[in-house]
C-alpha positions in Angstrom: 6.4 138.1 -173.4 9.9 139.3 -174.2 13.1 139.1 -172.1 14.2 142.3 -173.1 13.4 144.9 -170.8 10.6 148.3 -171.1 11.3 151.3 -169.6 8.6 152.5 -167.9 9.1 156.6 -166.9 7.0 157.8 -164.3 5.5 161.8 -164.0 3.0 163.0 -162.4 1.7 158.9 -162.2 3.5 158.2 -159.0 2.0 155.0 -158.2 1.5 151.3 -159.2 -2.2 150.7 -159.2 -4.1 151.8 -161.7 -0.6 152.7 -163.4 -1.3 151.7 -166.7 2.0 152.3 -168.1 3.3 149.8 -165.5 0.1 147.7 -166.5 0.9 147.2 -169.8 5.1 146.9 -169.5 4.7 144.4 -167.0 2.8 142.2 -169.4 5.5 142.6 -172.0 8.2 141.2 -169.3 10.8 142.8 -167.4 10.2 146.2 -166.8 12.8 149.6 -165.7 10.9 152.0 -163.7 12.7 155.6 -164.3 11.9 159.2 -163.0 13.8 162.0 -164.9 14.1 165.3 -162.9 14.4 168.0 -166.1 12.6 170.6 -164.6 13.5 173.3 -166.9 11.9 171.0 -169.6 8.8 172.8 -168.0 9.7 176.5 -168.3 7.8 178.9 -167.3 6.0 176.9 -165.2 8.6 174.4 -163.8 7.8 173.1 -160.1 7.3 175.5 -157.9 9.1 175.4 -153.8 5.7 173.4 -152.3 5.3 170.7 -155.4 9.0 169.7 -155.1 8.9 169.3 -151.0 5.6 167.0 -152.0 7.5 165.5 -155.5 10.4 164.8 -152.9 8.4 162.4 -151.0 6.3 160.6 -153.4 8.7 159.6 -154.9 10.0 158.7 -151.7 7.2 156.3 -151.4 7.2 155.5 -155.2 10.3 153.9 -154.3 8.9 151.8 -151.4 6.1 150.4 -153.3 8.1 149.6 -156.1 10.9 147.8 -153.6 7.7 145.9 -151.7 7.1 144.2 -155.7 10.7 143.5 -156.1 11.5 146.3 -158.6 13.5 149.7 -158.4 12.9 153.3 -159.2 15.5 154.4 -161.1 16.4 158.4 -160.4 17.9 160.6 -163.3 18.8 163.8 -163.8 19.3 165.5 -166.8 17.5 166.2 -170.7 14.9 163.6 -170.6 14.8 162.4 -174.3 19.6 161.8 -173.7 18.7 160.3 -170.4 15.9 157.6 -172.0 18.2 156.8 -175.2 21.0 156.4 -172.1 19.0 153.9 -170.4 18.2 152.0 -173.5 21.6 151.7 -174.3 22.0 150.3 -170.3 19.5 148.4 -170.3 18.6 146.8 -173.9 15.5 148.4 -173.4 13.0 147.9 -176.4 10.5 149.9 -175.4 9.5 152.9 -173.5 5.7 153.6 -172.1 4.8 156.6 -169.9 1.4 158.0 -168.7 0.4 161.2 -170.6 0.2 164.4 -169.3 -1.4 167.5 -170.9 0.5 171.4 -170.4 1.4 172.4 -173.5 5.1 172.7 -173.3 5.0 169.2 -171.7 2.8 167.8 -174.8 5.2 169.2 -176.8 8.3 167.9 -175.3 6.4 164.3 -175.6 5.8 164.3 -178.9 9.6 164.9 -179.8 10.7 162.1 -178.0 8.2 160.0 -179.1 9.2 160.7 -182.7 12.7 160.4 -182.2 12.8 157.2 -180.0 10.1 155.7 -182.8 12.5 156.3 -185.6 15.4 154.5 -183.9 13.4 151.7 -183.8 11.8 151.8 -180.3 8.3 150.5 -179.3 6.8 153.7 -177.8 3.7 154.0 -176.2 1.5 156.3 -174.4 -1.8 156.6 -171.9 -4.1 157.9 -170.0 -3.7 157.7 -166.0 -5.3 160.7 -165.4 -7.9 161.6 -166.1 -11.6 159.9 -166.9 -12.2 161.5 -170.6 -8.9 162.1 -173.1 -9.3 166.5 -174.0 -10.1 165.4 -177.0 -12.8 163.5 -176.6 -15.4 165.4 -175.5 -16.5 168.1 -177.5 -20.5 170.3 -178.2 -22.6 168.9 -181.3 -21.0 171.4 -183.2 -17.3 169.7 -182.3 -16.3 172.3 -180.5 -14.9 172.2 -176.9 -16.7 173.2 -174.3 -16.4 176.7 -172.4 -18.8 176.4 -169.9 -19.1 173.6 -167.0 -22.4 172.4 -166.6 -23.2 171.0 -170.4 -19.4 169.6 -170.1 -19.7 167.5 -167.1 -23.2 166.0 -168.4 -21.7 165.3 -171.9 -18.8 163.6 -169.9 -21.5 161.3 -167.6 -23.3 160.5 -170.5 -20.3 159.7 -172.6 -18.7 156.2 -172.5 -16.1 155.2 -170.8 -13.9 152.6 -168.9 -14.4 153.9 -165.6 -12.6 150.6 -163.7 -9.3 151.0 -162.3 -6.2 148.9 -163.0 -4.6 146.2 -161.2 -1.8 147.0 -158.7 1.1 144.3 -158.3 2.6 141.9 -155.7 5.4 141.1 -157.7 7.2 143.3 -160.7 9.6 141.2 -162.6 12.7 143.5 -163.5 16.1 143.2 -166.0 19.0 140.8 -164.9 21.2 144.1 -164.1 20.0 147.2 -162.4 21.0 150.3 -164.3 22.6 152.6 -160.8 20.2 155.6 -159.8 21.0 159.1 -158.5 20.2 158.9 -154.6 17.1 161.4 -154.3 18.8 163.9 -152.0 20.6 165.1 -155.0 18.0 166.4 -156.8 17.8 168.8 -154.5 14.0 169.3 -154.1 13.9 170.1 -150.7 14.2 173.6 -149.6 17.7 174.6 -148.0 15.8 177.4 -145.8 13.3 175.2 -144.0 10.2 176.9 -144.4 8.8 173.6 -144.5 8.4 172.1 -141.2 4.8 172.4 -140.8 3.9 170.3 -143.9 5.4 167.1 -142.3 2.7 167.9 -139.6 0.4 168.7 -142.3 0.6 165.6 -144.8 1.4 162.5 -145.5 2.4 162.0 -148.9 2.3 158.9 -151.5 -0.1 156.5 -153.0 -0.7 154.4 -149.8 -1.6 157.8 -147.9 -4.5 159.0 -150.8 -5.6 155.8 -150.3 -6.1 156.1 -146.7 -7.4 160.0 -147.0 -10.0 158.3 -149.3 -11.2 155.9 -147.4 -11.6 158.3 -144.6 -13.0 160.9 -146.5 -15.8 158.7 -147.6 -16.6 157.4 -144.0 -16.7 160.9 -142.3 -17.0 163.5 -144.5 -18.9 162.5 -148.0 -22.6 162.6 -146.5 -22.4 166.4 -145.7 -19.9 167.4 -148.0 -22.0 169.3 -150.3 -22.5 172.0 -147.6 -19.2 171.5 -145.7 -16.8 171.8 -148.7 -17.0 175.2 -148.1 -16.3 175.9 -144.7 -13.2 177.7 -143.6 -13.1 176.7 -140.3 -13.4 172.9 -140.9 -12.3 170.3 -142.9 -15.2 169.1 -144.8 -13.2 169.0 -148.1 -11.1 165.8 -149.0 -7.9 167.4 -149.8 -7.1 164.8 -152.3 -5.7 167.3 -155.2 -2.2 167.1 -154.2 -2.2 163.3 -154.2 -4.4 163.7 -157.4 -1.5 166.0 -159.3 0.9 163.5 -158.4 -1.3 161.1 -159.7 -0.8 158.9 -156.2 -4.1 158.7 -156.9 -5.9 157.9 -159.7 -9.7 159.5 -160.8 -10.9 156.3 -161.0 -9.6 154.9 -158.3 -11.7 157.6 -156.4 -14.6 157.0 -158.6 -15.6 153.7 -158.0 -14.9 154.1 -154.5 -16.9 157.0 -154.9 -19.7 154.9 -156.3 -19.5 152.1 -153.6 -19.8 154.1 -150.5 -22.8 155.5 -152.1 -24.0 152.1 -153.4 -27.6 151.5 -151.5 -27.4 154.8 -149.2 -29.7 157.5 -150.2 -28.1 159.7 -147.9 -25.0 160.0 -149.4 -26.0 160.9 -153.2 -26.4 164.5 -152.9 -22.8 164.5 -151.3 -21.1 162.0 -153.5 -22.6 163.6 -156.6 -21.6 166.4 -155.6 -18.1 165.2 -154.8 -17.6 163.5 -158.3 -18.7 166.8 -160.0 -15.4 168.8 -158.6 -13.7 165.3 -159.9 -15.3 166.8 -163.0 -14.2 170.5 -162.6 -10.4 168.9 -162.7 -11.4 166.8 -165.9 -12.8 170.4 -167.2 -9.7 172.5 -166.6 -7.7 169.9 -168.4 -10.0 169.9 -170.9 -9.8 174.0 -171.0 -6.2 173.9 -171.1 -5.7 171.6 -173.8 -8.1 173.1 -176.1 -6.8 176.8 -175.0 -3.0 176.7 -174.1 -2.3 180.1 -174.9 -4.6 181.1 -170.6 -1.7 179.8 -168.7 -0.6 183.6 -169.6 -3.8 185.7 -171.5 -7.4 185.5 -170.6 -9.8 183.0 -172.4 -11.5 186.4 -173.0 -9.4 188.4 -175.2 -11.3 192.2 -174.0 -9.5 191.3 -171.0 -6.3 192.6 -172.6 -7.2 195.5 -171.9 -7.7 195.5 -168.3 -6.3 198.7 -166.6 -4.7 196.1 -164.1 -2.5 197.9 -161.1 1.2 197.3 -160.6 1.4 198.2 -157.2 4.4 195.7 -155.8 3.4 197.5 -152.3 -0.3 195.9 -152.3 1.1 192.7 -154.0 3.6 191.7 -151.1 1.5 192.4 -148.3 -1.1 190.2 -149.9 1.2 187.5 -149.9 2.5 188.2 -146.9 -1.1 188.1 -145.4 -1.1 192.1 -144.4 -3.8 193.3 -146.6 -5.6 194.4 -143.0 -8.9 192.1 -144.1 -8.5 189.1 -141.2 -10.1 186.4 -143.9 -8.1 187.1 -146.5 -4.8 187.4 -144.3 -5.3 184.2 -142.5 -5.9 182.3 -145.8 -2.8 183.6 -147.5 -0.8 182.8 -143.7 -1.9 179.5 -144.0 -0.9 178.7 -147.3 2.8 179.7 -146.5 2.7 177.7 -143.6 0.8 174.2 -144.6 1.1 174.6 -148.7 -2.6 174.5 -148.7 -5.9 177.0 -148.7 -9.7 175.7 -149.0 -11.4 176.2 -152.2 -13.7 178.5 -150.7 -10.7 180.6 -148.9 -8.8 180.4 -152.9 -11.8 182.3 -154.1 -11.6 184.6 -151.5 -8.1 185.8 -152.2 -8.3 185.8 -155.2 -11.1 187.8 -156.0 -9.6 190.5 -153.4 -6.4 190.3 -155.2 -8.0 190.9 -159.0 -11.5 193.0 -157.7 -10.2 195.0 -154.8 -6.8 195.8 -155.7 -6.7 195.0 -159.2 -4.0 193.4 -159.4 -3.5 190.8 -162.7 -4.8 187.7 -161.9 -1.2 186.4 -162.9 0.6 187.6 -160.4 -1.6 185.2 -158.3 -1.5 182.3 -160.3 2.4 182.6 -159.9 1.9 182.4 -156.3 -0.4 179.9 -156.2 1.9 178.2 -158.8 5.4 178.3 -155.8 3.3 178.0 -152.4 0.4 175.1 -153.4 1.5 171.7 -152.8 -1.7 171.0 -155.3 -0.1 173.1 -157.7 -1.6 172.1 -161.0 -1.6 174.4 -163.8 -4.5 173.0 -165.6 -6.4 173.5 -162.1 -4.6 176.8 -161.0 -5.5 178.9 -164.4 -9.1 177.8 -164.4 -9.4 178.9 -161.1 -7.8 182.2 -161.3 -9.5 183.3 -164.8 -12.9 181.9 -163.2 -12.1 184.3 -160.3 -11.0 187.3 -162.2 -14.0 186.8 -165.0 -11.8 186.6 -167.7 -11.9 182.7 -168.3 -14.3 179.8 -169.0 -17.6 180.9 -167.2 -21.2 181.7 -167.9 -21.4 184.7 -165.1 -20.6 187.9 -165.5 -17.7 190.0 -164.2 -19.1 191.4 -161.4 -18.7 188.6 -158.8 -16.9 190.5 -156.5 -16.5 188.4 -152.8 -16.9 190.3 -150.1 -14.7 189.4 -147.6 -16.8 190.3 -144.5 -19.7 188.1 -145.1 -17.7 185.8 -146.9 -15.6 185.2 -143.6 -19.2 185.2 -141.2 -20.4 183.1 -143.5 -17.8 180.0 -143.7 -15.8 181.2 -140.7 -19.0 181.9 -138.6 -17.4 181.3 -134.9 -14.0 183.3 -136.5 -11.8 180.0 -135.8 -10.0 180.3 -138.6 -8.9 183.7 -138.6 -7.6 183.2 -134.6 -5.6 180.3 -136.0 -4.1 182.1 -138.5 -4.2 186.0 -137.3 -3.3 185.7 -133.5 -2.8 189.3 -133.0 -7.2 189.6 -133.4 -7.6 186.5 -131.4 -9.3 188.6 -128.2 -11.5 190.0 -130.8 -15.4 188.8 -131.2 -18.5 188.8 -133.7 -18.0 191.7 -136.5 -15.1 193.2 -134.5 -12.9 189.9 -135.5 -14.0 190.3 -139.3 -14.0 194.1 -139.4 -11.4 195.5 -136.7 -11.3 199.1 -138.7 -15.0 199.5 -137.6 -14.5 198.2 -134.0 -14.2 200.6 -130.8 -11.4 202.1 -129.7 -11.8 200.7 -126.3 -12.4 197.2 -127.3 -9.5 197.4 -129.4 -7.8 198.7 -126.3 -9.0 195.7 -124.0 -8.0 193.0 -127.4 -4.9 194.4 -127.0 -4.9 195.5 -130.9 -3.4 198.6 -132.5 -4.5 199.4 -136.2 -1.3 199.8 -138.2 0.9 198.3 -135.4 -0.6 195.3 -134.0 -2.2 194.7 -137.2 -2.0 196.3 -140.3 -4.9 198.6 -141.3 -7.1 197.9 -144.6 -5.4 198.4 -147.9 -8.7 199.6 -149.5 -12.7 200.5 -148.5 -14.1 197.4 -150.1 -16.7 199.1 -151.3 -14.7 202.0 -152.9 -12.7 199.2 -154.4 -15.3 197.3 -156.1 -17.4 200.2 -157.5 -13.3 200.8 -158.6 -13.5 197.4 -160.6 -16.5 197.6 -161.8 -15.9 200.8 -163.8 -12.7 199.5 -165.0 -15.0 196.8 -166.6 -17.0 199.2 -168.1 -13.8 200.8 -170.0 -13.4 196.9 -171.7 -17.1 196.3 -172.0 -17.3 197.6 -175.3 
């Protein structure tokens, strides 16, 4: 033990179980928790509108659960690496420990601070808080990293690991004087315009909340997830990402409890498995983005240079603005604007209409994604838009083109969804609801719906558009 204090600076680790930062500094002896806001430290892909309303309130919590152990959370603002050597000099700090975090900017960022706090005689340290198996780690006989999901995730399962989460803490011994903290209003993370108000109907953020959602998740939703994960209409998914970004939640928190709801109940394995293997498709896309940190901007496959990729502003903007005329596809994006979050299956969607049927680049939607997801990872969100666009980390080929018709009859099969999100159709029934452009004049009459005034008509033939795609694939093909 030592009485001099270690500063302990949270991230994206907003929580104190399973914190092992906090673990470790707590068994050194008194211990300053800090969060910097430096957001251009982050550039291009600082926090986006969504993550700061949700950043805003977990740390909102961070602070209660720290207050509960008899510590503080100390708020700066400013460069990170003058703000740490600041609160040394405060505090007598002789060390500083933070959970690691893996964008490339951000890993390079770390590293110069590490160096430079090192060689003024500070005890750094790092770890890992968040994920189950380090990028580096795991890697093909050959010692290469993986491209391609399935062989990954059974390397990972096979591999060893410490799989058992951390303590949390009743009581968090801190220095003699508290160093003063910028009151969180002035970071200014929520929005001025309040375009907001549906998330505080939508969410409750911090550490004690992902617990909860866990628990629940496990008790009503695991046994059937496997098929339900991909409804629309429902919420068979868990919705955990945002709490796991923040790292409120930890993966193997979620893991064991995983593993203990399943524990003696056949009936749950196929949905648990199942479960921990999109546990595993985060652990992947960290893994991708480590190993490949040039995709947050170019495709994993470099022929995809090449793309003859629209720039049509006009078909951009009424895609985010959920007025492409396809009701799935606009009740997904109308969602996401107004509760910061969209179903996997419903991300797919959009995405492949965005990059098949109007060809536009697949990073205009990862931007997007990037300001309007409260789940906004980037590790998470460029796997899943160069998996979509068939330019990433994939075995398939290009041509999975959704089609948003059956796609919406399939996981939207009573058309809840879209009447939630698209009012205007909400008189309209069956294949009517999921393809107005083919319905009858008079029962458009009687739903009280007007193509191209009520609702918008169709941007493209989906058809036209993906025979379109396909033969711009055939010009890169080579």
């Amino acid at each position: 033990m030592t009485t001099r204090p270690t500063i302990v600076w949270f991230r994206n680790d907003l929580r104190i179980t399973d914190q092992p930062a906090l673990i470790a500094a707590a068994e050194r002896g008194p211990v300053v928790p800090v969060f910097i806001w430096a957001p251009e430290e982050e550039a291009p892909w600082e926090p986006g509108g969504a993550s700061r309303w949700w950043l805003h309130h977990s740390l909102e919590s961070l602070q209660q659960q720290l207050e509960s152990c008899g510590a503080r959370l100390i708020l700066r603002q400013g460069e990170s690496l003058a703000t740490l050597q600041q609160l040394i000099e405060e505090t007598d700090a002789d060390a500083v420990m933070w959970c690691r975090r893996y964008e490339p900017v951000v890993i390079r960022r770390d590293k110069q601070i590490k160096t430079q706090l090192a060689d003024s005689g500070v005890h750094v340290e790092s770890f890992n808080g968040s994920l189950l198996h380090e990028p580096w780690t795991i890697e093909t006989k050959q010692e290469d990293p993986y491209t391609v999901f399935t062989p990954f995730w059974k390397r990972c399962l096979a591999a060893e690991t410490d799989r058992e989460p951390g303590k949390g803490f009743r009581k968090i011994a801190g220095p003699d004087t508290w160093p003063e903290s910028t009151p969180l209003k002035q970071l200014g993370l929520l929005p001025k315009i309040r375009w907001d108000r549906a998330f505080y109907d939508e969410w409750d953020v911090g550490a004690p909340a992902a617990e909860k959602r866990l628990r629940r998740f496990l008790k009503e939703r695991l046994k059937d997830y496997k098929e339900d994960r991909n409804r629309i209409d429902i919420e068979g998914y868990s919705k955990l990402s945002p709490h796991l970004h923040f790292g409120e939640i930890s993966p193997r928190q979620i893991w064991q409890a995983t593993q203990e709801a399943m524990d003696g109940k056949n009936e749950l394995h196929k949905g648990g498995d199942h479960f921990l293997s999109e546990v595993g498709w985060r652990e992947f896309a960290h893994h991708l983005l480590f190993h490949f940190p040039h995709t947050t901007e170019q495709p994993l496959r470099e022929k995809f240079e090449d793309f003859p990729w629209s720039t049509s502003r006009k078909r951009l903007q009424a895609w985010q603005r959920g007025q492409t005329g396809y009701p799935i596809v606009d009740a997904a994006m109308r969602g996401l604007w107004t509760t910061g979050f969209m179903a996997n299956r419903a991300r797919m969607v959009v995405a492949s209409f965005l990059t098949k049927d109007l060809l536009i680049p697949w990073q205009e939607g990862a931007r997007w994604f990037w300001d309007t997801l409260v789940d906004a990872d980037l590790a998470n969100n460029t796997l899943g838009w160069q998996w979509t666009a068939g330019c990433g980390a994939d075995a398939a080929p290009y041509f999975r083109i959704f089609n948003p018709t059956s796609q919406a009859s399939k996981f939207d099969p009573q058309g809840d969804f879209i009447r939630r999100w698209v009012p205007e159709l909400s008189k309209l029934d069956g294949n009517d609801l999921y393809e107005p452009w083919n319905a009858d004049e008079d029962t458009l009459r009687q739903a009280n719906v007007a193509l191209d005034n009520d609702y918008p008509d169709r941007l493209v033939d989906h058809s036209e558009a993906r025979n379109a795609a396909l033969e711009a694939y055939e010009e890169i093909k080579g």
